[in-house]
C-alpha positions in Angstrom: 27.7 47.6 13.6 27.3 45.4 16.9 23.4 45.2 15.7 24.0 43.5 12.7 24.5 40.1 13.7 21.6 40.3 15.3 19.3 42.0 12.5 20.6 39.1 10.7 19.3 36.3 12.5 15.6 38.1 13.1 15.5 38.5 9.1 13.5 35.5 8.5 11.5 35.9 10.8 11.4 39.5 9.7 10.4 38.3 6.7 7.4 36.4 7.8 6.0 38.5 9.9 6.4 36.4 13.2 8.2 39.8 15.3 6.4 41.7 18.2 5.5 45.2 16.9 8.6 46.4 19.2 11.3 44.5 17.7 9.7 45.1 13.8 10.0 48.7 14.4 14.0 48.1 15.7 14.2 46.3 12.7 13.3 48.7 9.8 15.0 51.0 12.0 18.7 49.2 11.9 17.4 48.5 8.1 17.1 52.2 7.3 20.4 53.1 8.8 23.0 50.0 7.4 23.2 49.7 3.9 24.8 46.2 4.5 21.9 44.9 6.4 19.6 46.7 3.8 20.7 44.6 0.9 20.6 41.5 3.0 17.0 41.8 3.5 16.3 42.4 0.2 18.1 39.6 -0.9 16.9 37.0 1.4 13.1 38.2 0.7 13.9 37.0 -2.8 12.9 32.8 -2.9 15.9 30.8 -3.4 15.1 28.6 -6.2 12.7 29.7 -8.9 11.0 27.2 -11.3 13.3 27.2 -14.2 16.0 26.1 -11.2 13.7 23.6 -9.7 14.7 20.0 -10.8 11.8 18.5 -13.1 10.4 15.0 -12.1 8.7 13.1 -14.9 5.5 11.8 -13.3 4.1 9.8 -15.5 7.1 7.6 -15.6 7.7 7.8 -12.2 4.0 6.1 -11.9 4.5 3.5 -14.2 7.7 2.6 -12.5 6.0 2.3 -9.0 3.0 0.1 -10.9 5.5 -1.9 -12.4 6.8 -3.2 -9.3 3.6 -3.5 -7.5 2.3 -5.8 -10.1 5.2 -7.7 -10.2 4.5 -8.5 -6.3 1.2 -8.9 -7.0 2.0 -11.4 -9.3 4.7 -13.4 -7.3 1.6 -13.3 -4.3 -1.1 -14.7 -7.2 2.0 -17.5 -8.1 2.2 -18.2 -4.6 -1.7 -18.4 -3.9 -1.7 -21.0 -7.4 1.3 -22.8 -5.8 -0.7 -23.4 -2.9 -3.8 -24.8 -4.3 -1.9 -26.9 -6.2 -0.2 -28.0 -3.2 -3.0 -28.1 -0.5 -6.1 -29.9 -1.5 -8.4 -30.5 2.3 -9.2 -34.2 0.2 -8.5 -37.2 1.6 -8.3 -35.6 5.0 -5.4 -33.5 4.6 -5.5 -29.8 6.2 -2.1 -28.9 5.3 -3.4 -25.6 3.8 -4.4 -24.1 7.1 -1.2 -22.5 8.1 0.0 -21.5 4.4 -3.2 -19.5 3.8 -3.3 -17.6 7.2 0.3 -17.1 6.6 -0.7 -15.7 3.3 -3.7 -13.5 4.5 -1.5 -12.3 7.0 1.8 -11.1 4.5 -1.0 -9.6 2.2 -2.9 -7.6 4.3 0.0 -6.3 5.9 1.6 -5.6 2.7 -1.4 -3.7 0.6 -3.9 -3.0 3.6 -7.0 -3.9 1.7 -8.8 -6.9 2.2 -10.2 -7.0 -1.4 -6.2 -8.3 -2.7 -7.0 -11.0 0.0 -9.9 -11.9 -1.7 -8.1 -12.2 -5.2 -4.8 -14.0 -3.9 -6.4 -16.5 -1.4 -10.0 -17.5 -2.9 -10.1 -16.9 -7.0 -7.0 -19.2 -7.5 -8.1 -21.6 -5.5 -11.7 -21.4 -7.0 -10.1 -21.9 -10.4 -8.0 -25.0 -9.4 -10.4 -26.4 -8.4 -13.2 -25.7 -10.6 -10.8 -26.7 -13.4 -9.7 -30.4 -11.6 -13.6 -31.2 -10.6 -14.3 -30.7 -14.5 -12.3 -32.1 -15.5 -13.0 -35.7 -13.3 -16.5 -35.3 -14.0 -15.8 -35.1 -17.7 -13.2 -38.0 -17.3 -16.5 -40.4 -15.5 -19.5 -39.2 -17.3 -22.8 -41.0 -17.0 -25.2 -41.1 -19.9 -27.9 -39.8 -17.0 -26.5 -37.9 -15.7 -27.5 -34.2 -17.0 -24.6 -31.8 -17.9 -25.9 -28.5 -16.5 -25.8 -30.3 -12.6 -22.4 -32.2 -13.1 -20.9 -28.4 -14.1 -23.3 -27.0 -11.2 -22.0 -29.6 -8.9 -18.0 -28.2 -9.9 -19.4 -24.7 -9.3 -20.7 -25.2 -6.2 -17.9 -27.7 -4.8 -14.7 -25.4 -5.8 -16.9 -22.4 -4.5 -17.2 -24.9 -1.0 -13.2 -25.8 -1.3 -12.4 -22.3 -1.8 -14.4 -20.5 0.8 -12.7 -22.9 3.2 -9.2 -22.2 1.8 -10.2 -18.3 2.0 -11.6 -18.4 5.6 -8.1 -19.0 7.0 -6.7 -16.5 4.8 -8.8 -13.6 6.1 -8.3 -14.7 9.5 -5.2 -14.1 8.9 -5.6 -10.8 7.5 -7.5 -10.1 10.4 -4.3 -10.7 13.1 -2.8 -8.2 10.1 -5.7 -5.5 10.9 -5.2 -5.9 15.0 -1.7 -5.5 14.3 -2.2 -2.2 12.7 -4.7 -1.0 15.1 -2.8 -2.2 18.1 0.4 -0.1 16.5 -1.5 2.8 16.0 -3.0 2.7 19.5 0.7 2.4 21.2 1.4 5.5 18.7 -1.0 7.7 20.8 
C-alpha cells in the first residue's frame, strides 16, 4: 500500500503516544487493514534487548580499577608535595617555593576540585618535613635547661609556621583554579 511507508515512520511515535488524536485514529485504521504493517507494530512495541541480552558490567571491579588509578595520582601529587619540601625550605632567605606550591595548588584543584586534597598535598608534607628536620636539630644541640616538652613545642609550632606559609601559596593557587571554573561555567551560559 502507498500508506505503508508512512505508518512505518509514525510507529514510534505511535508507540509512545506522541500523535494528535487524528493521525492515532489513521493509524489503527491502516493497522486494522494491512497485515504487514500489523506485525510491524507488534514487533517494534517489543524492547529490543532484554536483560539476559544486555551485556553485564562487573561494578565492583570496575570501582576498584578507577580507585586504583586515582590513588596512584594521588600518590605521584603526595611525592611531588615531599619532593618539594625537601627542595624548598624559606631558610636562609630563599623563597624558591612560592611558584612550585601555587603551581601545585593550582594542578590539584583543577584536577580533584576539592580544596581538602590541597590541604593534604601542600601543607601535611610539608608539616612533617619539617617537624621531622627541627627535631631532629634540636635533639642534635640539646641543653641540659632547656625543658623537652618546649623544644618539641617549639618544632610543633615552627613546622606548623613553615608549613602554613608553604600552604598559603598553594591555596592561592587553587583559588585561580576555582575562578577558572566559575569563569568557564559563566562563558557556558
Amino acid at each position: 500500500m502507498k500508506e505503508c511507508p508512512i505508518v512505518e515512520d509514525l510507529l514510534p511515535l505511535y508507540h509512545e503516544g506522541l500523535l494528535k488524536p487524528e493521525t492515532t485514529e489513521w493509524v489503527e485504521e491502516h493497522l486494522n487493514n494491512c497485515s504487514a504493517c500489523n506485525s510491524l507494530a507488534s514487533i517494534s512495541s517489543e524492547p529490543i534487548m532484554n536483560d539476559a541480552d544486555r551485556p553485564v558490567v562487573d561494578h565492583d571491579k570496575m570501582m576498584a580499577k578507577v580507585t586504583s588509578k586515582l590513588t596512584l595520582y594521588q600518590l605521584i601529587f603526595v611525592g611531588i608535595s615531599f619532593f618539594l619540601a625537601i627542595r624548598t625550605v624559606i631558610a636562609n632567605e630563599s623563597f624558591g617555593f612560592i611558584l612550585p606550591y601555587f603551581i601545585l595548588g593550582l594542578v590539584t584543584f583543577l584536577f580533584y576540585r576539592t580544596y581538602r586534597l590541597v590541604v593534604m598535598i601542600a601543607f601535611l608534607p610539608v608539616f612533617l618535613w619539617f617537624l621531622g628536620t627541627m627535631l631532629y636539630s634540636t635533639f642534635q644541640h640539646t641543653e641540659s635547661d632547656y625543658n623537652f616538652f618546649m623544644m618539641v613545642f617549639d618544632a610543633i609550632y615552627g613546622s606548623f609556621l613553615m608549613a602554613g606559609i608553604h600552604f598559603l601559596f598553594a591555596i592561592l593557587g587553587a583559588i585561580v583554579g576555582w575562578l577558572f571554573f566559575k569563569f568557564k561555567e559563566s562563558g557556558d551560559k
